[in-house]
C-alpha positions as CSV (number, residue, x, y, z in Angstrom):
1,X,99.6,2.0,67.8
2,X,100.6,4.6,65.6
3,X,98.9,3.0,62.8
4,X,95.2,3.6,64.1
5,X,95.7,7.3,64.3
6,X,97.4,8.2,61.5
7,X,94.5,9.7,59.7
8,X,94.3,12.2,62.4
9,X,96.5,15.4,61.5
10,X,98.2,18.1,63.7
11,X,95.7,20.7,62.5
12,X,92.8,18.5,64.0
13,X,94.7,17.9,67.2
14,X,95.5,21.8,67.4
15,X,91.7,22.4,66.6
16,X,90.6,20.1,69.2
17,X,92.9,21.9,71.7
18,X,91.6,25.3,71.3
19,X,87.8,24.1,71.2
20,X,89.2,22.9,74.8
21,X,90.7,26.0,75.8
22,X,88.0,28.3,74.1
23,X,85.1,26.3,76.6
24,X,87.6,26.7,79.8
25,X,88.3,30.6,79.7
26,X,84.7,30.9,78.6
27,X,83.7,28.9,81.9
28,X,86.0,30.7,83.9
29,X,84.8,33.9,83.2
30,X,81.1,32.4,83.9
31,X,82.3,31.7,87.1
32,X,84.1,35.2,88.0
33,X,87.3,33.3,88.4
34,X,90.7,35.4,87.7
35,X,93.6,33.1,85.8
36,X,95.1,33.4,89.3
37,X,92.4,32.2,91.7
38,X,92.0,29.7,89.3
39,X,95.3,28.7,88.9
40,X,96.1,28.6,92.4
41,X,93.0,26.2,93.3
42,X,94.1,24.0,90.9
43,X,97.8,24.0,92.6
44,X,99.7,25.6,90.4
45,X,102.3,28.6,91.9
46,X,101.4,30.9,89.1
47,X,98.5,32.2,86.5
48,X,101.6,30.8,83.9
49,X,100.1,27.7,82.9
50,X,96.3,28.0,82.9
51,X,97.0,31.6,80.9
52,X,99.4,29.6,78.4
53,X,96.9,26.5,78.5
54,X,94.0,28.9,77.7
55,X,96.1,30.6,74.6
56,X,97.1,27.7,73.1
57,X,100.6,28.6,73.5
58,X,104.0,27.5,74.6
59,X,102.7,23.7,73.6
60,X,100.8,23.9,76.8
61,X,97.3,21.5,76.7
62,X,94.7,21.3,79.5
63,X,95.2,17.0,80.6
64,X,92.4,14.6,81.8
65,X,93.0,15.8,84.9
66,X,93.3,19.1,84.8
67,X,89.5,19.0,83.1
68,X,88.2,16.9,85.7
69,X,89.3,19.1,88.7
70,X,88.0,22.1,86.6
71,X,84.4,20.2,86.1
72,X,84.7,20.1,89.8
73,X,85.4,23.5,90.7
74,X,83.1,25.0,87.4
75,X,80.0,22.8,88.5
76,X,79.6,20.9,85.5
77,X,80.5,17.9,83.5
78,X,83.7,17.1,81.6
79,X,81.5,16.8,78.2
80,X,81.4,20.2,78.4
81,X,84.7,21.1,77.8
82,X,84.3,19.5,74.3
């Protein structure tokens, strides 16, 4: 399988994780949400996570599902994350 993405470079997958990140914290802050509110609807314990997801630190990446709960809570589609 490796063979079918090995044009794609970490760069591009780092890119494409803060174009991610970028569109949640910009929704979030649409919405009047706190890292923690947020956090703690999505069932996390702590703001840890979503803050480190958000920064594009720690190796910490928002999954499939994390973006479909947030489309759910955020009102809008998954596209829009991208």
């Amino acid at each position: 399988m490796a063979k079918y993405f090995s044009n794609i470079t970490e760069e591009e997958l780092e890119e494409f994780h803060k174009i991610v990140a970028k569109n949640v914290k910009r929704l979030r802050l649409e919405n009047n949400q706190s890292l923690m509110d947020l956090s703690l609807d999505l069932g996390f314990r702590s703001g840890s996570f979503l803050g480190s997801a958000e920064a594009c630190k720690n190796e910490k990446h928002f999954s499939l599902e994390h973006l479909y709960k947030l489309s759910k809570a955020f009102n809008v589609e998954i596209e829009d994350f991208f």
